[in-house]
C-alpha positions in Angstrom: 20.5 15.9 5.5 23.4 16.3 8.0 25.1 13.6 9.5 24.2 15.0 13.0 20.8 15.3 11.8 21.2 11.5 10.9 22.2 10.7 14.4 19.7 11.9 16.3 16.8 10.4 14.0 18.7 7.3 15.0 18.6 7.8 18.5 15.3 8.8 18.5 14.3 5.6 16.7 15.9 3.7 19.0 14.4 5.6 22.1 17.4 7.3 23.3 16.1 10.8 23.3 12.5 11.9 23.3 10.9 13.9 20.5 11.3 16.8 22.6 15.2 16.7 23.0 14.8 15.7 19.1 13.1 19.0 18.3 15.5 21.0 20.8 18.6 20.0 19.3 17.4 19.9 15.8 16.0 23.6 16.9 12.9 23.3 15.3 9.4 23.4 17.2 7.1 20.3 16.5 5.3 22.2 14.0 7.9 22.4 11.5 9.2 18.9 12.0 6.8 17.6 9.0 8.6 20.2 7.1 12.2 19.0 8.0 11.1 15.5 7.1 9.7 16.6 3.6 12.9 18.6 2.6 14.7 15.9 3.7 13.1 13.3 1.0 13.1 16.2 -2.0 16.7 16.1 -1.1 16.7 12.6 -1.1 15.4 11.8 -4.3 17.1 14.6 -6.0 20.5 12.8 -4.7 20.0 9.2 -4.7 20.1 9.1 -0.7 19.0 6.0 0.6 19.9 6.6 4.6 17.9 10.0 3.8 14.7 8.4 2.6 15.2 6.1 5.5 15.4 9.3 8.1 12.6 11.5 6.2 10.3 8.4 6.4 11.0 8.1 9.9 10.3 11.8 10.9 7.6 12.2 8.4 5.5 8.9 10.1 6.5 9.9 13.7 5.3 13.9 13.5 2.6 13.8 10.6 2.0 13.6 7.0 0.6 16.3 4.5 -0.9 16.6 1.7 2.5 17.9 0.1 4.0 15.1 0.6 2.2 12.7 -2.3 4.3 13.6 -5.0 7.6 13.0 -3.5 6.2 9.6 -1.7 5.2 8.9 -5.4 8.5 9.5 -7.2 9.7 7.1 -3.9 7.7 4.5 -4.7 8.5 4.1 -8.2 12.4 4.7 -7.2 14.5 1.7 -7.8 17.5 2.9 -5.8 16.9 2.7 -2.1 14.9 0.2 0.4 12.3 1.7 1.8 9.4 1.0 -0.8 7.2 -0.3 2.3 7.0 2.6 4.2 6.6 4.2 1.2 3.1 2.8 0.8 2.5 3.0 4.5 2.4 6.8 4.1 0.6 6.6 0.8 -2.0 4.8 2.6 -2.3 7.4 5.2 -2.4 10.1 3.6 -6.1 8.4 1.6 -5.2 10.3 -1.5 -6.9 8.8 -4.6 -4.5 10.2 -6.7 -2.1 7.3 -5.4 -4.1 4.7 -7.2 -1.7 3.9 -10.2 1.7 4.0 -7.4 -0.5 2.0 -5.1 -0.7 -0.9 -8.0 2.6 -0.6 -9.7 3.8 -1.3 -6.1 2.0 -4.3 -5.5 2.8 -5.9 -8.7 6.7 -5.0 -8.9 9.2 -7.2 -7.6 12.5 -5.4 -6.1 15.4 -8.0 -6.0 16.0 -7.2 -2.5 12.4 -8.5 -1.5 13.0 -11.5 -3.3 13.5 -13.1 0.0 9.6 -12.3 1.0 7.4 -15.0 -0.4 4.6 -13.0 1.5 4.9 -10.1 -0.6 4.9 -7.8 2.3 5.2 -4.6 -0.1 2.1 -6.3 -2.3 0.1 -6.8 0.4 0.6 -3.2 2.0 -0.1 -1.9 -1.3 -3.3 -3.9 -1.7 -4.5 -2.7 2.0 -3.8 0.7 1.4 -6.0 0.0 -2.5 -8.7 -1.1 -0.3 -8.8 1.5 2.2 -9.1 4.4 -0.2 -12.6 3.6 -1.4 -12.6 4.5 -4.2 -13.9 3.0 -8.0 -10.9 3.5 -9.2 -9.1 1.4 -6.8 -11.5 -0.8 -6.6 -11.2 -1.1 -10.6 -7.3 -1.5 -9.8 -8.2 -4.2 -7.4 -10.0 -6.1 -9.7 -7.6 -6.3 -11.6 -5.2 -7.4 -8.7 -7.1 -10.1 -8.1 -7.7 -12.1 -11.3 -3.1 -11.6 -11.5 -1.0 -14.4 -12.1 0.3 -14.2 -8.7 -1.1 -16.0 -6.3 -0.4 -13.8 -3.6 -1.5 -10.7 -4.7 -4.4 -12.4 -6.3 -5.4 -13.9 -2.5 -5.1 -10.2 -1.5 -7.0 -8.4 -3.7 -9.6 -10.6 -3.5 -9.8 -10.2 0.7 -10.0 -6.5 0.1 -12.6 -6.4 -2.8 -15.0 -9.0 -0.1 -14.0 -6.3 2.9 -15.2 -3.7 0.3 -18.5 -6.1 -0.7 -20.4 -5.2 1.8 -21.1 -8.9 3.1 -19.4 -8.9 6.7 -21.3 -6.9 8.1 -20.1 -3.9 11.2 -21.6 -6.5 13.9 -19.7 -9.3 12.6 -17.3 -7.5 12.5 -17.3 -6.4 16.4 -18.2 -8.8 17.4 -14.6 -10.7 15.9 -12.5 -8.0 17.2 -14.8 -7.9 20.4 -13.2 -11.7 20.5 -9.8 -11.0 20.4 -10.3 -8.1 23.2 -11.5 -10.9 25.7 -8.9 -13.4 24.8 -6.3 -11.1 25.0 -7.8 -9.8 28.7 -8.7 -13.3 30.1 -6.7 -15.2 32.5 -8.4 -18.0 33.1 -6.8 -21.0 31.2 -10.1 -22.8 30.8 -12.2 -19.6 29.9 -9.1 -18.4 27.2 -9.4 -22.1 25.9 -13.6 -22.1 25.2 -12.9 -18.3 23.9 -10.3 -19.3 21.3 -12.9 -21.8 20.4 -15.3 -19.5 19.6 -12.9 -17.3 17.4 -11.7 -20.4 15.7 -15.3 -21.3 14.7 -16.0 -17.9 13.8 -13.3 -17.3 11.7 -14.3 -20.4 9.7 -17.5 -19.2 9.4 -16.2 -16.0 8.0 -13.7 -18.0 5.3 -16.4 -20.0 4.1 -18.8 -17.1 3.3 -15.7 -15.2 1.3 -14.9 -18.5 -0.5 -18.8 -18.4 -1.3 -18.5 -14.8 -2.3 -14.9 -15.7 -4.5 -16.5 -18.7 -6.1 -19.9 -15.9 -6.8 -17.3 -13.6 -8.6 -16.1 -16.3 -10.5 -12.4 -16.5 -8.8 -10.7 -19.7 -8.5 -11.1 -22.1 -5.0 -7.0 -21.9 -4.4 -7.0 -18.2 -4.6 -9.7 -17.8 -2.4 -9.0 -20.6 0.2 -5.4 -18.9 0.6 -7.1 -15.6 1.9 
């Protein structure tokens, strides 16, 4: 990618053009800006070109994915050279593609020294989400697997997705959780906000003691579960 090219993914990142002065001084039309974006990471990995993965990412997440991009977000996510593993998964997980399953798990169990930092395991966790969204046996199998790891991280987050993917909170439970947060979030009324955050407290207790029932039913161990 050119360093102009570079420039202007920069200042659209950082909102100082639209996507529409993008486009006109790329001189592309928005239909061909998913294209752009996927050249731009073939050329990437072909040449070891971190800022490029960083600006095909970018692009790619802001106009649309494809279907052609899994192979290339694959060989990225395996790739020990540049930084952007996360997004990596991000897009993995939106495009849904099952045949993501083994990158999906090889990312949540590597450890890149320059996430060393992250005692969260952002990347892991991603990874684990985007497992769990696919819906799939396969991941599900992979999950499994995830969740009985010697990490306690990713073991804590496999299990959450494998109870999401249990069937046991149900959609009005559900709703009615995220119908919670809505009102909170809306309410101005200090002693109104107060009894609602109540409510979502004592909900959400109710919800952690049903998955530690569920984790203890599977035969995982109490600390993994109660850290979920």
């Amino acid at each position: 990618m050119q360093t102009p090219q570079q420039q202007l993914i920069l200042d659209m990142t950082l909102h100082r053009i639209s996507e529409e002065e993008f486009l006109r001084q790329v001189g592309i039309a928005r239909a061909d800006a998913t294209g752009l974006a996927l050249g731009a990471l073939e050329e990437a990995y072909c040449q070891k070109n971190a800022a490029d993965v960083e600006c095909g990412l970018y692009v790619a997440l802001r106009f649309g994915l494809t279907p052609a991009f899994l192979d290339v977000l694959i060989r990225l996510s395996d790739a020990e050279w540049h930084r952007r593993h996360e997004d990596v998964v991000t897009a993995l997980g939106d495009l849904g593609d099952t045949r993501a399953v083994e990158a999906l798990y090889r990312a949540a169990l590597k450890l890149h020294p320059y996430l060393e930092y992250d005692d969260s395991r952002a990347l892991a966790g991603k990874a684990i989400w985007a497992l769990g969204k696919l819906g799939d046996t396969t991941a599900d199998q992979k999950l499994r697997l995830l969740a009985e790891s010697g990490d306690p991280v990713v073991q804590a987050d496999a299990q959450k997705q494998l109870y999401r993917r249990s069937g046991r909170v149900t959609p009005e439970e559900r709703e009615r959780g995220y119908a919670l947060c809505q009102r909170i979030d809306k309410e101005t009324d200090p002693m109104m906000r107060a009894q609602l955050l109540r409510q979502l407290r004592e909900f959400n207790e109710q919800q952690c003691g049903a998955e530690q029932r569920w984790a203890a039913e599977q035969g995982y161990g109490n600390d993994s579960a109660n850290k979920t």
